[in-house]
C-alpha positions as CSV (number, residue, x, y, z in Angstrom):
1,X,0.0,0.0,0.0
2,X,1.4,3.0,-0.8
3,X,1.7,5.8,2.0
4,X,0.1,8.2,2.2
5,X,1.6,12.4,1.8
6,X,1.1,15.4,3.7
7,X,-0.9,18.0,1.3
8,X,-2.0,21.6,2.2
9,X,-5.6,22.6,1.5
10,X,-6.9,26.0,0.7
11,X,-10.3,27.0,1.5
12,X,-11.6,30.3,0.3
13,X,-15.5,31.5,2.2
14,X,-18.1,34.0,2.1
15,X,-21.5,33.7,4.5
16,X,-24.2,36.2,4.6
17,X,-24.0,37.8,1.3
18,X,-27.5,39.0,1.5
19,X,-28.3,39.5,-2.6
20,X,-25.3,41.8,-2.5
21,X,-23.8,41.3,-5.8
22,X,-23.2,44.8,-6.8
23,X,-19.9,46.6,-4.8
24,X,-21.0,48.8,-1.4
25,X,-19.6,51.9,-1.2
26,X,-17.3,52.0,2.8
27,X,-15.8,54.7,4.3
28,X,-12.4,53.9,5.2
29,X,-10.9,56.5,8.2
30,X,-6.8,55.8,7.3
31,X,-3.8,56.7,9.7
32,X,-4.0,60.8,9.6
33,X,-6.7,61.7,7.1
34,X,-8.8,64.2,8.9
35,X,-11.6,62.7,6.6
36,X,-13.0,59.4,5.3
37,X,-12.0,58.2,2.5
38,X,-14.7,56.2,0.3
39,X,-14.4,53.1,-2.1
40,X,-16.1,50.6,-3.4
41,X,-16.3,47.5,-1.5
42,X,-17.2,44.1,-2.4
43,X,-19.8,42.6,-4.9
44,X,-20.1,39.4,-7.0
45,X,-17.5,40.6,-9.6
46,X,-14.9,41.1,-7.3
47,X,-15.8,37.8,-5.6
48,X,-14.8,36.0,-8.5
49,X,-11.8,38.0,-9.1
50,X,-10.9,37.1,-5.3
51,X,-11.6,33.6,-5.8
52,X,-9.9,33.2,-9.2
53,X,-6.5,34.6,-7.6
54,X,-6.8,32.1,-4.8
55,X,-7.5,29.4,-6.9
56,X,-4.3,30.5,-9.2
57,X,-2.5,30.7,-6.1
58,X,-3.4,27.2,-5.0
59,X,-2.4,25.7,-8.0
60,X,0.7,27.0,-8.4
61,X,1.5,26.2,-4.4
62,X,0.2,22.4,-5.1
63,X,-2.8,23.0,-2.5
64,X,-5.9,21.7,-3.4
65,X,-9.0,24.5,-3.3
66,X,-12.4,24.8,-2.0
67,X,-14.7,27.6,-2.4
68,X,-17.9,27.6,0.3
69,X,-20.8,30.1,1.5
70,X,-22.4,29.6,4.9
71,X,-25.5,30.5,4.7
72,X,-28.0,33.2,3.7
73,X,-28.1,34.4,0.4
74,X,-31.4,35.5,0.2
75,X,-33.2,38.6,1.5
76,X,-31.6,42.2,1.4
77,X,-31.6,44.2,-1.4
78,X,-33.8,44.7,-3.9
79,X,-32.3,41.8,-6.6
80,X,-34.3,40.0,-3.9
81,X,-36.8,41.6,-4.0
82,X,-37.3,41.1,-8.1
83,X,-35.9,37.8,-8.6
84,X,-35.6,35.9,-5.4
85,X,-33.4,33.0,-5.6
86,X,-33.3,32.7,-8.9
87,X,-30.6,35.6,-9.3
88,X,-28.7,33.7,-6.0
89,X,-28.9,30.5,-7.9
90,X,-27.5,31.9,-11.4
91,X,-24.9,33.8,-9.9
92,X,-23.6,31.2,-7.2
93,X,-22.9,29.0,-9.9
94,X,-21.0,31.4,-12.1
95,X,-19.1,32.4,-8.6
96,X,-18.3,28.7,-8.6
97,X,-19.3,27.6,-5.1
98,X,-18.1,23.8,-3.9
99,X,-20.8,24.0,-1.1
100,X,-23.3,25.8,0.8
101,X,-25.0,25.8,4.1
102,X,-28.7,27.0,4.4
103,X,-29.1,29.8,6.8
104,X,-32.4,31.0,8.3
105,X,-33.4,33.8,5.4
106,X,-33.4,31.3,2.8
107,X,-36.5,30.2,4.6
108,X,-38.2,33.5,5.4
109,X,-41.2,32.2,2.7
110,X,-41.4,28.5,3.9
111,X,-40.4,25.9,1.9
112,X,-41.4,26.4,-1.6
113,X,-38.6,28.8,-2.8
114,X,-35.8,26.5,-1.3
115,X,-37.3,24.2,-3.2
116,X,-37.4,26.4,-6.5
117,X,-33.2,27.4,-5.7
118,X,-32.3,23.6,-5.9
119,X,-34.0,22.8,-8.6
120,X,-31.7,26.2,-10.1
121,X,-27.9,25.4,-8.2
122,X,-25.2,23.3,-9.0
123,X,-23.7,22.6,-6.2
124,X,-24.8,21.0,-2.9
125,X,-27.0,22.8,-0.4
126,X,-25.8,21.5,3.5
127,X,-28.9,21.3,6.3
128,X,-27.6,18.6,8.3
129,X,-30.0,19.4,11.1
130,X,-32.7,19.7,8.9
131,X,-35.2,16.8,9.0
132,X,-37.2,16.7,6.2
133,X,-37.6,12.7,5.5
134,X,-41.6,13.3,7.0
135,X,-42.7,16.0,4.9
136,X,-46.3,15.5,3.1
137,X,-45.9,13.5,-0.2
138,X,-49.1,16.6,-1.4
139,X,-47.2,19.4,-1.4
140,X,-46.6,21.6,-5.4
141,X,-42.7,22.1,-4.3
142,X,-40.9,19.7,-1.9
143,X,-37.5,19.7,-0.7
144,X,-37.3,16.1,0.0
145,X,-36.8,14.6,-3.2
146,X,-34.3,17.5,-4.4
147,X,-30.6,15.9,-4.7
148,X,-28.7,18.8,-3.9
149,X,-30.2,19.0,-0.4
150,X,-27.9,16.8,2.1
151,X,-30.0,17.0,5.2
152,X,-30.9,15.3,8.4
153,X,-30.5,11.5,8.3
154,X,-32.7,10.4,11.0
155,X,-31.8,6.5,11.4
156,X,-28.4,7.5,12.1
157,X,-29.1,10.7,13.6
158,X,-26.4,12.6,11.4
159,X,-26.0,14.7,9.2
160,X,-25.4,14.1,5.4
161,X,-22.1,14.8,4.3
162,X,-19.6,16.0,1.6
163,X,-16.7,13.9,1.0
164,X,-13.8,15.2,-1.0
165,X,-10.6,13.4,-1.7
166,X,-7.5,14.7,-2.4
167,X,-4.0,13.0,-2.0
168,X,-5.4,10.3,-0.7
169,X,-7.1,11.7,1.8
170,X,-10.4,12.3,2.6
171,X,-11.9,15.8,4.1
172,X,-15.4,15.5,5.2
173,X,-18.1,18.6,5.1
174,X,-21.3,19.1,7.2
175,X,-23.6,21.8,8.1
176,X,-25.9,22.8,11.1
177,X,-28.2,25.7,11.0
178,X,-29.8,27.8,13.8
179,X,-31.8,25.2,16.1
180,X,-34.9,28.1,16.6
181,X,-35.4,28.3,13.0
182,X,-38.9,28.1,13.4
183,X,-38.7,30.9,15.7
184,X,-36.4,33.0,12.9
185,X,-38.1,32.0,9.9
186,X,-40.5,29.8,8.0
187,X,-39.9,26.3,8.0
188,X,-42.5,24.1,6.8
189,X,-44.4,22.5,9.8
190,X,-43.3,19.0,8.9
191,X,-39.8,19.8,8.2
192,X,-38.2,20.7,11.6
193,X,-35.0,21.5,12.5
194,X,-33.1,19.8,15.0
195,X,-30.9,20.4,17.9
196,X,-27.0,20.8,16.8
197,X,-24.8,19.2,19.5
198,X,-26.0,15.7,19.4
199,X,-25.9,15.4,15.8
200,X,-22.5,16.8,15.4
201,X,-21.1,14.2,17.6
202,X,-23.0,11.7,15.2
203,X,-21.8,13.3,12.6
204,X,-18.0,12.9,13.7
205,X,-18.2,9.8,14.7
206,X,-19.6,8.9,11.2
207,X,-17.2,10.1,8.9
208,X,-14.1,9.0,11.3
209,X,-15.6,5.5,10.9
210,X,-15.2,6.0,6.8
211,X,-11.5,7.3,7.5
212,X,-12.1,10.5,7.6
213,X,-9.7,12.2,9.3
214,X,-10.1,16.3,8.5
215,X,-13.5,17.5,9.2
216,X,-15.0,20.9,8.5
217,X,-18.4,22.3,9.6
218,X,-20.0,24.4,7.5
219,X,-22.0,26.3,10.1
220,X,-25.2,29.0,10.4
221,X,-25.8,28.5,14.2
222,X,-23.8,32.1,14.5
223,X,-20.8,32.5,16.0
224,X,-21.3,32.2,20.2
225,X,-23.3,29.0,19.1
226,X,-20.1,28.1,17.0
227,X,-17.9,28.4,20.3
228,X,-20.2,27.0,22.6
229,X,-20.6,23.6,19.7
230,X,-16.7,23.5,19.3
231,X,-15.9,23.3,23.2
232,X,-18.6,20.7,23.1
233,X,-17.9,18.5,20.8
234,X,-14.8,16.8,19.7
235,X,-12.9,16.2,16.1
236,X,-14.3,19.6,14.2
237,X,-11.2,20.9,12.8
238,X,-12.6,23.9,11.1
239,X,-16.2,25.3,11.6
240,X,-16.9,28.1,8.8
241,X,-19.2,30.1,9.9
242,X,-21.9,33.0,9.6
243,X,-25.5,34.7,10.9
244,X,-24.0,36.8,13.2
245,X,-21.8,39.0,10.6
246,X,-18.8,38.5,12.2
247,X,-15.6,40.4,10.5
248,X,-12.8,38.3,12.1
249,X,-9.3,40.2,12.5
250,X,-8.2,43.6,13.2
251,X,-9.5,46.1,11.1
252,X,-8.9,49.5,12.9
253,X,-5.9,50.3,9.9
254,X,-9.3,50.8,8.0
255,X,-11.0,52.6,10.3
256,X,-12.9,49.7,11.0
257,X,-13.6,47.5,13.8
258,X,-11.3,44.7,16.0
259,X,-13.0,41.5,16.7
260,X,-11.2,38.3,17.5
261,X,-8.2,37.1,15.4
262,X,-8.7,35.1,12.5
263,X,-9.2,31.4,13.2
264,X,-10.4,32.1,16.6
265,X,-9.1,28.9,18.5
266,X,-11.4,26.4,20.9
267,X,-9.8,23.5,22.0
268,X,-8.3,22.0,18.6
269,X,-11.1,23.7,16.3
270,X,-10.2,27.2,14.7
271,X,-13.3,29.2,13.9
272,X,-13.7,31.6,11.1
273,X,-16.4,33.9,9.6
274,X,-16.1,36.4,7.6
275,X,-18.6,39.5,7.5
276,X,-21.1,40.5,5.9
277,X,-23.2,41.4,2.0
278,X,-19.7,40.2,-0.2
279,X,-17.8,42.8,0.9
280,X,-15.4,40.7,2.6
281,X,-13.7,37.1,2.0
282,X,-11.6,34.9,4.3
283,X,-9.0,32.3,3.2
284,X,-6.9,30.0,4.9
285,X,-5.0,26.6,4.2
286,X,-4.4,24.0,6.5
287,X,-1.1,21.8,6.6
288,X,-2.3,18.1,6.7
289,X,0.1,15.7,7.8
290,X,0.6,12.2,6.6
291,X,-2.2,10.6,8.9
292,X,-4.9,13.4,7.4
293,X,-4.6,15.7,10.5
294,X,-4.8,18.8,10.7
295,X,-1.3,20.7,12.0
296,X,-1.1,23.9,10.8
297,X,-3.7,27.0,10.3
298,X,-2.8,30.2,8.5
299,X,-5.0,32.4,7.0
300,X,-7.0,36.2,7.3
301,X,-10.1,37.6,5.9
302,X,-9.5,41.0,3.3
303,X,-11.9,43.6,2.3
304,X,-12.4,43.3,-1.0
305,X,-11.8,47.2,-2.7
306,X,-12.1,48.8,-6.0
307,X,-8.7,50.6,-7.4
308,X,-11.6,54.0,-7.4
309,X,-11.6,56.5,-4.4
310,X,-13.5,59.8,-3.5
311,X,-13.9,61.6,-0.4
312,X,-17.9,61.1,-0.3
313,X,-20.1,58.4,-0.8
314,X,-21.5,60.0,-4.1
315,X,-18.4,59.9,-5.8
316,X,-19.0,63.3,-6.2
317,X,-15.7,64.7,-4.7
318,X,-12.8,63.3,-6.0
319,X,-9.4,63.0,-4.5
320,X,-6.4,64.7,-5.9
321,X,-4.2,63.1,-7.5
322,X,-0.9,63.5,-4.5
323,X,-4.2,62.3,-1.8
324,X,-5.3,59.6,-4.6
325,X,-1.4,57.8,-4.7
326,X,-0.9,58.2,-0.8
327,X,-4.4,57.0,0.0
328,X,-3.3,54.2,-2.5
329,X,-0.2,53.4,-1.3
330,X,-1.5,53.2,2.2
331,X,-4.0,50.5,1.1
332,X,-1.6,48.6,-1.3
333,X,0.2,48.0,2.3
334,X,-2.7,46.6,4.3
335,X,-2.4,43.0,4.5
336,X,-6.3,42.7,5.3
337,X,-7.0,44.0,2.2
338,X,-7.0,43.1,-1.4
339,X,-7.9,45.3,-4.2
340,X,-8.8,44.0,-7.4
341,X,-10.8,44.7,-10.8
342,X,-14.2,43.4,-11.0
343,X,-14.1,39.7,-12.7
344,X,-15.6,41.6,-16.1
345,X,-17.8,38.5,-17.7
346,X,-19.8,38.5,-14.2
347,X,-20.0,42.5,-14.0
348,X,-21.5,42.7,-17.4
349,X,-23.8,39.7,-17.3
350,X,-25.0,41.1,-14.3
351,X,-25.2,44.4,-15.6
352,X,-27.3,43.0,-18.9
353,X,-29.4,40.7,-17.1
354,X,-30.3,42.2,-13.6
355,X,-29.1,45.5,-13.8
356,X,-31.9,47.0,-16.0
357,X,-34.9,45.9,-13.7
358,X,-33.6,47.6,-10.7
359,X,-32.1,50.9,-12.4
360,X,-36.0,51.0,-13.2
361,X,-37.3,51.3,-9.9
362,X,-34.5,53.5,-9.0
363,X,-35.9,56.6,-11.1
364,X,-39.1,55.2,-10.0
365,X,-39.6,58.3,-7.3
366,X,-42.7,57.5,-5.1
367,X,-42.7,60.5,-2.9
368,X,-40.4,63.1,-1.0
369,X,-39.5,63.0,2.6
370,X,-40.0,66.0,4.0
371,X,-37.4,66.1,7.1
372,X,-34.8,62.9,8.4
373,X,-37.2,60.1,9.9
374,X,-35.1,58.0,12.3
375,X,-35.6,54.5,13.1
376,X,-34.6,52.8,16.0
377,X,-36.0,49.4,17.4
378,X,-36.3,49.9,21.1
379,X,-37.6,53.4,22.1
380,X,-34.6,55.3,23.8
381,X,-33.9,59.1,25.5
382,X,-35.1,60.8,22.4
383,X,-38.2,58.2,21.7
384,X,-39.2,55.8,19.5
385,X,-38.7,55.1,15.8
386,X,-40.5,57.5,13.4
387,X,-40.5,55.1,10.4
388,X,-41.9,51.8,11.4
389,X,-45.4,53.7,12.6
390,X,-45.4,54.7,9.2
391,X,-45.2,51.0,7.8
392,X,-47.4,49.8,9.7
393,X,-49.5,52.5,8.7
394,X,-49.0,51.6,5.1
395,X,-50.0,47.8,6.2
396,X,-53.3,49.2,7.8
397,X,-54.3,51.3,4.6
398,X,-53.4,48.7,2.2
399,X,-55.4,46.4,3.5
400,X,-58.5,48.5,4.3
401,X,-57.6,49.5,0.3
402,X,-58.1,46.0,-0.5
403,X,-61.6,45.8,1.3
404,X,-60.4,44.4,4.6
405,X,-62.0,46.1,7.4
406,X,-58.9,45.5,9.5
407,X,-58.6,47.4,13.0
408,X,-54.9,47.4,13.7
409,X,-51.8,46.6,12.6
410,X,-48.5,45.6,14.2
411,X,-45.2,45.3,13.0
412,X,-41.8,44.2,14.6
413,X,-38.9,46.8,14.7
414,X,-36.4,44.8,13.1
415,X,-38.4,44.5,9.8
416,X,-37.7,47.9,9.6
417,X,-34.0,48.1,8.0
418,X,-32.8,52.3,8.5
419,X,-33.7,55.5,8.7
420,X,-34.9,57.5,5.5
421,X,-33.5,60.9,4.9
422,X,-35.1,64.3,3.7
423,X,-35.5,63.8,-0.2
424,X,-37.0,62.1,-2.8
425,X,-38.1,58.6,-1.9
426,X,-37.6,56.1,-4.6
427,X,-39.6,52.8,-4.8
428,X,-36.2,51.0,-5.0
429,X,-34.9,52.6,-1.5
430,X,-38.4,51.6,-0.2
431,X,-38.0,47.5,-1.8
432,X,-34.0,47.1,-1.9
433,X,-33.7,49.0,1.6
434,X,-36.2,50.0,4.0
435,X,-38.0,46.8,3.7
436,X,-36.0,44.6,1.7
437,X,-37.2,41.0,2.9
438,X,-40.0,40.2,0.7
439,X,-42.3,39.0,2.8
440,X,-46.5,39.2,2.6
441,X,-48.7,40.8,4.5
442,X,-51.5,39.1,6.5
443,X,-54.6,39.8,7.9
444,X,-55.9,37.9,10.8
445,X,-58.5,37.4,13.4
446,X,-57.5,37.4,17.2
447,X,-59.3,38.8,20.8
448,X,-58.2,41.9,22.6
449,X,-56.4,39.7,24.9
450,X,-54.2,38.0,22.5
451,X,-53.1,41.7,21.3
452,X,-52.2,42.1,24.4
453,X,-50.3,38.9,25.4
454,X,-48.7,39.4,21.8
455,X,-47.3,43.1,22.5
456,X,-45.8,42.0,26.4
457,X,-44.4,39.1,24.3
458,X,-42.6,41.3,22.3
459,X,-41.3,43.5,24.1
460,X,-40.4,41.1,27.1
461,X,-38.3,39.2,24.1
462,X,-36.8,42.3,22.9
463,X,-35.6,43.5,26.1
464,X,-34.8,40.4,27.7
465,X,-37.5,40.9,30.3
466,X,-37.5,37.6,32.1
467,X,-37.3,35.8,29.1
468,X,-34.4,34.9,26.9
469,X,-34.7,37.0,23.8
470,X,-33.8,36.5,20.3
471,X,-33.0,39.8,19.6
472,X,-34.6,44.0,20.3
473,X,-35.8,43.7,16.8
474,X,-39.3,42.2,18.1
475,X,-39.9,45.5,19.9
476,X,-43.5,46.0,18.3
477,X,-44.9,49.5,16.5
478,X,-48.7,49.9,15.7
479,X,-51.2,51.8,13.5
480,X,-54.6,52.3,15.5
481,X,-53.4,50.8,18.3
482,X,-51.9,52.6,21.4
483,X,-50.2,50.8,24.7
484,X,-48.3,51.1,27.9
485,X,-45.6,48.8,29.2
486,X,-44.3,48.6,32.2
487,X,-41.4,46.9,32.7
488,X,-41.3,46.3,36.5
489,X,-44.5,44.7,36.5
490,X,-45.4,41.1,37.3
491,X,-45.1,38.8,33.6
492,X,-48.3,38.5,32.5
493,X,-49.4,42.3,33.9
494,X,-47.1,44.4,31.7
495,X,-49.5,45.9,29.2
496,X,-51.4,48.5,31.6
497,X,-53.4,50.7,29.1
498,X,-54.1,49.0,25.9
499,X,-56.8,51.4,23.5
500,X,-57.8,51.1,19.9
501,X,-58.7,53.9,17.7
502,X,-62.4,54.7,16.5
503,X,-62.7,57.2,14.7
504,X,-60.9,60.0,16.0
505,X,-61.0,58.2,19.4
506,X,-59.1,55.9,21.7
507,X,-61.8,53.3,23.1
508,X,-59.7,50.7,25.6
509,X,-59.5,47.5,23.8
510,X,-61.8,44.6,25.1
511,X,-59.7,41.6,26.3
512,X,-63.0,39.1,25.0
513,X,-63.7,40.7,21.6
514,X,-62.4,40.0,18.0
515,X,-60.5,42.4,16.0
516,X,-58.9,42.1,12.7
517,X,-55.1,42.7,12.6
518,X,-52.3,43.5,9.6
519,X,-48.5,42.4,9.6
520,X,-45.9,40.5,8.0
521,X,-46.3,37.1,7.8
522,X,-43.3,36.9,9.8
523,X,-44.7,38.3,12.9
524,X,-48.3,37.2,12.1
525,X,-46.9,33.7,12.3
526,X,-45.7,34.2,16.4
527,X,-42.0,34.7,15.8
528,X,-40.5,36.3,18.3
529,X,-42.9,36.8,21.5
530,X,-45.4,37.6,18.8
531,X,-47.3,33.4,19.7
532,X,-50.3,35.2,20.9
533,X,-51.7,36.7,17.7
534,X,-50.4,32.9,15.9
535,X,-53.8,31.2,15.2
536,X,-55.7,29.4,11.8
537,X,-57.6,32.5,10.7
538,X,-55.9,34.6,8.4
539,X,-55.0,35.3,4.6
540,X,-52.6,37.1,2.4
541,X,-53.6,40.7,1.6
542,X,-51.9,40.0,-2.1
543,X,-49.2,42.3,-1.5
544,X,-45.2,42.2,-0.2
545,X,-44.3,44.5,3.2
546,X,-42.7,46.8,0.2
547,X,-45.6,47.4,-2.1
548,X,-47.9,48.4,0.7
549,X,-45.3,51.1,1.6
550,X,-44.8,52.1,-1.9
551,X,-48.1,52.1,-2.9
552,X,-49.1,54.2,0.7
553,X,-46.9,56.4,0.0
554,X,-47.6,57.3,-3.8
555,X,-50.9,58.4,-2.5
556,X,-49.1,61.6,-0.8
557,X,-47.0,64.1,-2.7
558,X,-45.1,64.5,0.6
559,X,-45.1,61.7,3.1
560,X,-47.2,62.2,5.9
561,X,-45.3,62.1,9.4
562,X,-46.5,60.9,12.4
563,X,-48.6,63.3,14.9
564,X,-49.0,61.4,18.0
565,X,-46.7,58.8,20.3
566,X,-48.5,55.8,20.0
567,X,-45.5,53.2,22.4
568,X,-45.4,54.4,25.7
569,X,-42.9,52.4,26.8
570,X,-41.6,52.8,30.9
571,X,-38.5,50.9,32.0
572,X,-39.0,51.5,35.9
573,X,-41.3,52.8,38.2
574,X,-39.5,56.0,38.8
575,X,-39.6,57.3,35.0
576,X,-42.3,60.1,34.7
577,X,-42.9,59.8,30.8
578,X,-46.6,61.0,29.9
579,X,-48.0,58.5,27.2
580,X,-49.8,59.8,24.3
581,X,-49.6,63.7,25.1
582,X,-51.5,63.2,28.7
């Protein structure tokens, strides 16, 4: 038998790219520049350039290469919004992915367009915690029976894997996903996913017994999770990661933030991840001895830059030429970063086949704005958001437009993405950015009570409130609806005023009646704290989160702001905040 050699393998990765696949203009603060400097950051094109030059670079070193993206490609900008996954799908496979894990936003619309994107990829999708093996043989679109899915195998109680070999050795991949998925997104009733730690150790175990002796997870649990699952279970070499947009390394040379080192280390497992909407990409290779260990790590993540630079994000104000060469200079010494030209055949099929359809809604200008509306999710010292009253305004009208006599609506902070400035407000701002997940609206039938279990709920879960929360982007805003919280209140008790308007009046709300409430599917559905206002009656109002607001706001040459505080929202006893102008 011939032995075995030591070999090196490269791996190149991307997670959370978000339908990012044109560049992102950053602001870099460098050394002594009194100002930022701006450049273009990131995008498809220079993806593929990235990749290409690592994949040159591997081949000329004698490494072998893999290329993988954990998790969530859909959602975020308007591509998204006008193709879905059909975009991800085309353009993944010319960025030449090996693998990919499936995050929690490819599942923001159930089942059915997971189910569209591998029919559409050619490469294999990872959900190793993802059992599917009991979904309903009636369904239009199954995952099930799709052969690019590797999920759940529940007699073994692993996960499927990817086995590459190279040199004689064989490197196994797997993937685990966030275990409350149903809690974060839309995953068909019958296809649940399971617990991580369990099936990892299955999953080890598994692929030693095939002589598998380098193992990589390709991982969307996020990056805590990540640490926690690597001091927990033994034999992951490598977990690749993403959800939590972590930017690994030291980026303060850019003006940018420091987080842990690249390769974070937890027992024998180095962990990586590497930012955020393709504006960044991590590489590393591993040394593998004779045996197929691991025994060596070295690698960094880069931000990906454009050779062009201004002083402001319009590209308005240009450098001159003495600032351009230092500024360049500077950069062309940063390790962390690597500029290159766009890979041109991907810039220009983009730009022929998507391109057109969004530079549509771009001129597309639906109304003006007529001073800065901030957003924030929780209410803080200067109050609460002033754009997410207005979408869930625009879910209220909509649907009384569409001959629903709804009472309310509600809608959770975090579906609301920024802040909108004074000016013109395009329809492609409004799809790509302000509410760029494209998810429905839904009208549905619950009591007075359940509003107000469903309002506690959220804001107990956004401000940790004797609950563990997922996040402060549950906090809820209203349209009709007013409410005070108080914090220091017994669970259960929280929700002291709860009124409903009529009219040009504020009735209380009665705990035993029905009303008929508006939101996303997403919060209409319980995520979140929301479980109160989950139940069997409701519908689809025929229109995305984004056309309601588009079409709500065409209806005013100048958008309407808001007039009254609607959240009263008390932290303790001693705050003396008047609600609602009292």
């Amino acid at each position: 038998m011939t032995a075995r050699q030591p070999f090196s393998l490269t791996i190149a990765h991307i997670n959370d790219t978000h339908s990012h696949f044109e560049s992102t203009p950053v602001s870099l603060n460098l050394d002594d520049k009194a100002t930022p400097v701006y450049a273009n950051s990131g995008g498809f094109a220079r993806i593929a350039s990235a990749v290409s030059h690592f994949r040159e670079q591997a081949k000329q070193d004698d490494h072998a290469f893999l290329f993988l993206h954990a998790g969530d490609c859909f959602q975020g900008t308007l591509y998204y919004s006008l193709f879905k996954g059909k975009a991800n799908a085309d353009l993944l496979n010319r960025l030449g992915i090996d693998a990919m894990a499936i995050g929690n936003h490819e599942l923001d619309q159930g089942n059915g367009p997971v189910a569209d994107f591998l029919d559409d990829i050619q490469f294999p999708l990872l959900a190793g915690n993802w059992h599917v093996v009991d979904e309903s043989k009636d369904k239009d679109k199954r995952v099930s029976d799709k052969s690019a899915l590797l999920p759940y195998i529940a007699p073994e109680e692993r996960a499927s894997t990817l086995i590459k070999t190279y040199a004689g050795h064989k490197v196994g991949i797997f993937s685990l996903a966030v275990e409350q998925m149903a809690a974060l997104a839309h995953p068909d009733h019958d296809t649940p996913f399971l617990p991580a730690t369990r099936i990892a150790e299955n999953t080890v175990a598994f692929l030693r017994q095939q002589g598998v002796n380098t193992i990589i997870l390709l991982s969307h649990l996020g990056y805590d999770k990540d640490k926690e699952l690597a001091a927990a279970v033994n034999g992951i070499d490598v977990i690749v990661g993403g959800h939590t947009h972590v930017l690994q390394g030291d980026f303060q040379n850019l003006g940018l933030a420091k987080e842990d080192p690249y390769g974070y280390k937890v027992n024998d497992t180095w962990i990586v991840q590497a930012g955020c909407h393709a504006q960044a990409i991590g590489r590393f290779t591993l040394s593998i001895d004779e045996n197929g260990r691991p025994v060596a790590f070295d690698g960094q993540n880069y931000l990906l830059l454009g050779r062009s630079l201004a002083m402001d994000a319009s590209r308005e104000q240009q450098l001159t030429e003495g600032s351009y060469q230092a500024v360049r200079s500077y950069l062309n010494r940063q390790d962390n970063v690597l500029i290159l030209p766009s890979d041109l055949a991907l810039k220009q099929y983009l730009q022929r086949t998507y391109r057109p359809h969004v530079a549509q809604l771009e001129s597309d200008i639906v109304t003006h704005v007529p001073q800065r509306l901030r957003h924030v999710r929780v209410p803080d010292s200067e109050g609460g958001s002033e754009v997410a009253p207005l979408v869930t305004e625009s879910f209220l009208w909509a649907a009384r437009e569409q001959g629903i006599e709804a009472d309310f609506a509600i809608h959770n902070a975090g579906g609301v993405r920024v802040s909108l400035n004074a000016g013109p407000l395009s329809a492609a701002l409004i799809a790509g950015t302000l509410l760029p997940f494209a998810i429905d609206v839904i009208a549905y039938q619950v009591t007075g009570a359940q509003i107000r279990r469903a309002i506690e709920g959220a804001i107990n879960n956004a401000t940790d409130n004797g609950v563990t929360g997922l996040g402060s982007g549950s906090f809820p805003y209203c349209a009709d609806i007013r409410y005070r919280y108080e914090a220091w209140q017994p669970m259960g008790a929280r929700v002291t005023q709860l009124e409903i308007k009529r009219g040009n009046h504020w009735i209380a709300i009665d705990d035993q009646r029905q009303y008929t409430g508006v939101s996303s599917s997403y919060t209409a559905q319980g995520k979140e704290g929301y479980d109160a206002i989950q139940t069997g009656h409701r519908r689809s109002i025929g229109l995305s989160m984004a056309e309601c607001f588009i079409d709500y706001a065409r209806q005013q040459p100048v958008l309407a702001l808001p007039t009254e505080p609607l959240v009263c929202y008390l932290r303790t006893s001693d705050e003396r905040k008047t609600c609602w102008g009292e």
